[in-house]
N, C-alpha and C positions, 0 to 999 in steps of 0.2 A: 279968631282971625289971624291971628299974631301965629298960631300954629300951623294955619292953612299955611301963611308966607313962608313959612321955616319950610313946608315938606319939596313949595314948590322953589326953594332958592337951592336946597339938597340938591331934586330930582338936577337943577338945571346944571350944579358941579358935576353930576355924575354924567351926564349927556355930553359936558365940555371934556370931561376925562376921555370918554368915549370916542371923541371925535379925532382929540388930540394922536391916542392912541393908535385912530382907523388911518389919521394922515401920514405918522410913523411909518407904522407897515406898507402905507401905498408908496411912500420916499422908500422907503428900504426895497422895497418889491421894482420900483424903476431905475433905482441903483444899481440892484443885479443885472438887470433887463441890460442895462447902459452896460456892465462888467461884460457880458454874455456877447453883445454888438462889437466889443475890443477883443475883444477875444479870438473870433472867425469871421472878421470882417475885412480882414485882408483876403480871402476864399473868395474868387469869382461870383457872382450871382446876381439878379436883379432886384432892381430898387426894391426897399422898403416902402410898401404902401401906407404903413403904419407904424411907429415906435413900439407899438402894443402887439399889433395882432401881425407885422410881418406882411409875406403874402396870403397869408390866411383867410383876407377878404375876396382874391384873388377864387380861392379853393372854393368856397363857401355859395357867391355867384356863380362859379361855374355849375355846380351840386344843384341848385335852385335850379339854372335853364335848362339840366338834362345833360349837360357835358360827359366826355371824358376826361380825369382829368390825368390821364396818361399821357395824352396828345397833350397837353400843358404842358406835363414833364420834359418832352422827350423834345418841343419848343423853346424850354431854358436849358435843356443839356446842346441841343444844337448851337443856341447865341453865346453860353459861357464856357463850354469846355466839358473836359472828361470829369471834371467836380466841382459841382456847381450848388452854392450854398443856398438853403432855403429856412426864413424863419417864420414862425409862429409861438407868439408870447413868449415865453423864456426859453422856448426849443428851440435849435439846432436841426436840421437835415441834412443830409450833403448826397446829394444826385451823382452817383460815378458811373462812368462807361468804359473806365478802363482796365482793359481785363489782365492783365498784372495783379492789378491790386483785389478786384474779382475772386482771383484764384489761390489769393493769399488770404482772404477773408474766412469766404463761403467755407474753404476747404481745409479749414481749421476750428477744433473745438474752442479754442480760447476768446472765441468771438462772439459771445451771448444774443441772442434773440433779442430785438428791440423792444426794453420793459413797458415804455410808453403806450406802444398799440398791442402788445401781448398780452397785458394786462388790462388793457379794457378790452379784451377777448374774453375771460377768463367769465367778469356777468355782464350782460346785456342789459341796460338799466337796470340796472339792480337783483337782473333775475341771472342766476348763473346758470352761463351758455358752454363754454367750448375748455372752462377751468383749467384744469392743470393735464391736459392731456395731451397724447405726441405732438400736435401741433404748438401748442402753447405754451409749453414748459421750457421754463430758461434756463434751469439748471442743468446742466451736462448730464452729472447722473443719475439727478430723476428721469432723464428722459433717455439715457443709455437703458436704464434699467427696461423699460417699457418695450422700448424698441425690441430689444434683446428678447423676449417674451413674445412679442408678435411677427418677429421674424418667419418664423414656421408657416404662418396661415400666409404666408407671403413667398416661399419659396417654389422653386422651378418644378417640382416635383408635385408641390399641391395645385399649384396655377395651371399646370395638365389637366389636372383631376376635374377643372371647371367649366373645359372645352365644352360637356355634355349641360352645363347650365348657359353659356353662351350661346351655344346652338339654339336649345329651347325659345329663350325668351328671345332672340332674333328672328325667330320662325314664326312666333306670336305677333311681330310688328310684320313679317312679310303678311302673313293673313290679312291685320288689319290693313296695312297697305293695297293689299288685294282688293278687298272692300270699297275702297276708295278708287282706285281705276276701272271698278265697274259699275261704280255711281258718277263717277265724274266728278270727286265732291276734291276742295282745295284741302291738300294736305299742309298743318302747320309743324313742321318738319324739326323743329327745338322741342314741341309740345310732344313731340310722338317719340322720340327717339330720349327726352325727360322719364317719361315714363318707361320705355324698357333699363335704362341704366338704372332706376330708382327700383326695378322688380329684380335686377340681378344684384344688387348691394344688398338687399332686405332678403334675397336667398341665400347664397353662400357666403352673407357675415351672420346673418340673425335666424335661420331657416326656419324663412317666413314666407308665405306665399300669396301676394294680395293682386296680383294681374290688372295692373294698374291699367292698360288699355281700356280693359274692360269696363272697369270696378271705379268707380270717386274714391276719390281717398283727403284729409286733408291733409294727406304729409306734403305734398309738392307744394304748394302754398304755402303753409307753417316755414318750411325751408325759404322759401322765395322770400319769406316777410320777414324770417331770422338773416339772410343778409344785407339785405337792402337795409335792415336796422342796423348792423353791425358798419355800415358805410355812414350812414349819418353819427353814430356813436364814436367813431376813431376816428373821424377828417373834421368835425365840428364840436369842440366841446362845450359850447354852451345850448345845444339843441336839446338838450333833458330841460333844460331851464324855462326854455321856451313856453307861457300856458296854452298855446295854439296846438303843439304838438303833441299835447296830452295824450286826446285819442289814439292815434299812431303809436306812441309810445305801452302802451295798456297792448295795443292787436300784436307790437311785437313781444313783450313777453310771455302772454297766451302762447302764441307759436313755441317759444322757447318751453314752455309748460308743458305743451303736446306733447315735444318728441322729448323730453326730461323724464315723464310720465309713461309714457311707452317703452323708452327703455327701463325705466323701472319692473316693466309689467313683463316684457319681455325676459329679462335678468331671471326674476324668484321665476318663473316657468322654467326658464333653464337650468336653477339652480334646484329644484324640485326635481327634474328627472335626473340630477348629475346623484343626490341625495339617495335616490330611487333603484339607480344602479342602471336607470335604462340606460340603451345607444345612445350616445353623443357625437354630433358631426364636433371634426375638428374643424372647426370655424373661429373666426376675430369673435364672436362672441363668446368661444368658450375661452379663448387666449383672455379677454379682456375679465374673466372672473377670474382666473388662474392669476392674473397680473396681482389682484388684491390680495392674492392668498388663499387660504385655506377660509370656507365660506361660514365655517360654524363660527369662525372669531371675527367676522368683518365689523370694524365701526362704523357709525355714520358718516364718517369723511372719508372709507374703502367706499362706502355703496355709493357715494358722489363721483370720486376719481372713476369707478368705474361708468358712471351715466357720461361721465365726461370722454371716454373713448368713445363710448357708444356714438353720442351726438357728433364727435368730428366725423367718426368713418361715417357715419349716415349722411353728413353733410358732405364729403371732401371724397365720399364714395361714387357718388355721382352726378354731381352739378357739372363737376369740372369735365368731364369726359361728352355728357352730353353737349356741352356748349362744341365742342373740340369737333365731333358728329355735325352739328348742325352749319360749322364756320364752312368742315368738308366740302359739306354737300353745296351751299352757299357759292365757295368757290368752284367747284367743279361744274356746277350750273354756269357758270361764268365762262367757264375755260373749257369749249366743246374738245379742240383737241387734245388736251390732258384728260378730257374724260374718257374720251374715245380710246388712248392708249390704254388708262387704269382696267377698263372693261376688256381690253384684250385679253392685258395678265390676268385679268379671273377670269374669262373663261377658258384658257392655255391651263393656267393651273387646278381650278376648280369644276370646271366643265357644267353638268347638270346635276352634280353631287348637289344633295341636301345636308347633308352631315360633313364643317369643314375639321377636321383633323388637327392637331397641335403642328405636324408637319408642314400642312400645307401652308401655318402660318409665316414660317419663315422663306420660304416659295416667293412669299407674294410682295418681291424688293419694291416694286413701283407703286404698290399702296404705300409702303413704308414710307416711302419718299415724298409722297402725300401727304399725308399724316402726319410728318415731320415739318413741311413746310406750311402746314397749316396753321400750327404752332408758332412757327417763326413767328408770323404777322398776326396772329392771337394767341398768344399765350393766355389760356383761359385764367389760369392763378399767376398774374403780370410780374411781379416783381416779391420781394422777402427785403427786412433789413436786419441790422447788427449793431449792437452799441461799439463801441473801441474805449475799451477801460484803459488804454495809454499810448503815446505822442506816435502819431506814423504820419508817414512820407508820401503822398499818391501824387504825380507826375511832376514832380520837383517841387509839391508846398507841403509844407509843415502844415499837420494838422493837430493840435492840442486833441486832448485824451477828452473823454465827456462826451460826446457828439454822439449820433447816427446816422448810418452811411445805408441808405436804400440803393437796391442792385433792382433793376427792371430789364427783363428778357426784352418786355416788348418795345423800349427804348432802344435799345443796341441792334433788336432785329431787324429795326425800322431802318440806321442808319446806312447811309452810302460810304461811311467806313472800315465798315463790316461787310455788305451786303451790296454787291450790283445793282441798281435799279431795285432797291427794295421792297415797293410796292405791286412792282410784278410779282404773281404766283407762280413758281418755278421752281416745281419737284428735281431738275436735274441739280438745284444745289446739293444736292444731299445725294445724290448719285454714290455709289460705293468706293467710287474711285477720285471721286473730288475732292478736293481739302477741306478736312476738321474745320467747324469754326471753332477761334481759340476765346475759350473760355466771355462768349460773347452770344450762346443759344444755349437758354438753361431753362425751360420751360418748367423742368421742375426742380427744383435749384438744384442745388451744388453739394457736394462734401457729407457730409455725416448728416446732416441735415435734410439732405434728398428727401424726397416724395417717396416712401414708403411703397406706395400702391400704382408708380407706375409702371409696370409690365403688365400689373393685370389691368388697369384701363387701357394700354394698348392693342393687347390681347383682345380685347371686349371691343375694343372700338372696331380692329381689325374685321374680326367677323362681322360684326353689322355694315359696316360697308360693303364688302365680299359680296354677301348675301343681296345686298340693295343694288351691287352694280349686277350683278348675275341676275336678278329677276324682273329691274323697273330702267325705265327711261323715264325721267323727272326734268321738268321744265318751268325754271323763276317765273314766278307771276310778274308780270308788266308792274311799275309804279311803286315794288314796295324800294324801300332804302336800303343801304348795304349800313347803313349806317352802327358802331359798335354803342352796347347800353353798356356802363360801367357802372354797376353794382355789387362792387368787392370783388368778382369774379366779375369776367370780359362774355360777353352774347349777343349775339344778333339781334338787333333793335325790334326789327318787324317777324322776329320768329321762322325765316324763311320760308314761305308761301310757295308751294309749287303744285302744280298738276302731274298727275303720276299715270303712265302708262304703263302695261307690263308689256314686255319686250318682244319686238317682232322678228325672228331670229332669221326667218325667209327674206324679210325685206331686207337686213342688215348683210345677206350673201349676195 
């Protein structure tokens, strides 16, 4: 008995040790917390709704009803200014709009990717997603290196080369579109135009051919369910913790597994005919073995870094364009007399051609200016940020070294500082002869850090509208919402529902 009391008077020192110990750390953890609050709390911003969690409760409710929460952003950049501070538990953010400081950031290497959300890019609960590849890599010269090696599948000369794959799989959505105007049946115009940017990504990076119109596939889902994860995983860090979100949590790694797995499968196929001696397209998937090296010596962290390019350009190859496609059409549905001009210039410049030319792309200034201001007001990839490893100055405040400063296109695009009336759609901003916006429209950011692959989503994009305004007249279904989903990447809530007619060229003389 006597022994029993000795184990349980032990256990209970060691439990008091325990406690002692746990309230140490939680004093020293709200001490910093309190250090962190003296620190950027002379910085504009609004109230703390919590010592703890900041506005983060703020973020977290919004996430739950379905929000934006770029319109939040661009609501406290409005009431506090061009840098407007935001906390959550021991972080720092700092919301800028002014593009001085913009262009002194972005357009400098010495300004690292922000490690906080990069880094949980890198696994997805636990499963690695997006790792150390172009997008997510912090270090300068790993990610100089990579660049510098992918450049080629990215240059002016091979992006020619692709006109005859752009054609193709645009011509496969006129067909299906066809089909649809002579059934009468509602086109979902995000869903339709997902799938050809997902058949032109998987051709000229992977030469792969799965005609996704046609054909099920689970990659566009798998993708749908690896961002929408990757939004709960970087805006709520206690969401893994949750036992509710289990399920969820399990379907998004699976996704992650799919296309991990695929490029796997994809990869030794490739690397088997390179082996072989057969033809090899120069494509981002032979770039992205070449990136690891000579393939007889690859370790197992080469054959990861490589699934990790794979997965961003499969990801980042065609979400982003397709949404940009669907915002088009959405607005131009809106805005008869902008459509009505756009449809001029193709058929001025394109006529009844079926095959549009590399030439004719640059021809076609009033899509451009389309396309551009589509962007403005949707920047499908919204904003990028940057740590500041020492003390700077953005509109006369001192800002201590430590922080991250988030830059959002679609905040600045919004503003009436920037932008006249900026929720009007108005292609003539961008007119050739109008003033630059300065350093305040970066769809795809800025400086050494740019979007890799935007000429060829423009390019890609370009032709699929061409082709859509030269063969269909399309008209918004009654009742749905304009309203935007924010799921990492910005898209039309209801998918743009429209009825499609193909064109009556007698009526329109």
């Amino acid at each position: 008995m006597a022994f029993f009391h000795y184990i349980l008077s032990w256990a209970a020192q060691i439990l008091a040790f325990l406690l002692v110990l746990v309230f140490i750390a939680f004093l020293g953890y709200c001490m910093y917390i309190k250090h962190i609050h003296d620190k950027y709390d002379h910085i504009p911003g609004p109230p703390r709704e919590s010592f703890f969690f900041g506005q983060s409760v703020s973020v977290a409710k919004l996430m739950k009803d379905g929000g934006n929460l770029h319109d939040k952003f661009k609501e406290w950049a409005d009431t506090y200014g061009p840098v407007c501070r935001i906390n959550g538990l021991h972080y720092v953010f700092l919301l800028v709009t002014c593009p001085e400081t913009t262009k002194e950031v972005l357009l400098s290497p010495k300004y690292p990717k922000n490690k906080a959300t990069y880094k949980r890019l890198f696994y997805l609960f636990s499963q690695r997603f997006l790792g150390n590849g172009l997008v997510t890599a912090q270090d300068h010269e790993v990610w100089y290196k990579q660049r510098r090696i992918m450049d080629p599948a990215f240059s002016s000369l091979y992006l020619r080369g692709l006109m005859g794959t752009f054609n193709e799989r645009a011509e496969k959505l006129m067909t299906k579109l066809g089909e649809m105007a002579e059934n009468k049946t509602e086109a979902n115009m995000l869903h339709l135009v997902n799938c050809v940017t997902l058949d032109v990504i998987i051709k000229v990076a992977f030469g792969k051919d799965l005609d996704l119109l046609q054909n099920s596939s689970p990659f566009p889902k798998a993708i749908e369910t690896c961002l929408k994860g990757m939004v709960h995983y970087t805006r709520d860090y206690f969401f893994e913790y949750n036992p509710k979100n289990r399920s969820y949590i399990n379907e998004v790694r699976e996704a992650c597994r799919l296309l991990r797995t695929t490029g796997a499968k994809w990869i030794n196929e490739r690397k088997t005919a390179m082996r072989n001696g057969d033809d090899i397209p120069k494509d981002i998937l032979t770039q992205i073995i070449k990136t690891a090296g000579k393939e007889e010596t690859m370790s197992k962290e080469d054959e990861e870094f490589m699934l990790d390019n794979f997965v961003t350009f499969f990801i980042a190859g065609q979400e982003t364009t397709a949404n940009q496609l669907a915002f088009c059409i959405m607005e131009l549905g809106r805005n008869p007399d902008i459509l009505k001009k756009a449809k001029k210039e193709v058929d001025d410049v394109i006529g009844m051609k079926q095959e549009i030319s590399y030439e004719d792309l640059g021809k076609l200034v009033y899509l451009s200016q389309v396309l551009k201001e589509t962007l403005r007001l949707y920047p499908t990839a919204p904003g990028t940020s940057r740590d500041i490893p020492e003390d700077i100055v953005i509109d006369g405040i001192h800002i201590p070294a430590g922080v991250t400063i988030f830059f959002s296109s679609y905040i600045t695009g919004r503003m009436e500082k920037f932008f006249k009336d900026p929720l009007k759609f108005d292609p003539d901003r961008f007119h050739p002869d109008a003033p630059k916006p300065y350093y305040c429209y970066y769809p795809f950011a800025l400086g050494p850090r740019a979007c890799l692959g935007q000429n060829f989503a423009q390019m890609e994009a370009k032709v699929v509208m061409a082709k859509l305004l030269q063969r269909f007249d399309f008209t918004l279904t009654p009742g749905q919402t304009f309203d935007i989903l924010d799921c990492g990447t910005l898209r039309p809530k209801s998918g743009v529902l429209c009825s499609i007619r193909h064109r009556d060229y007698k009526k329109e003389q």
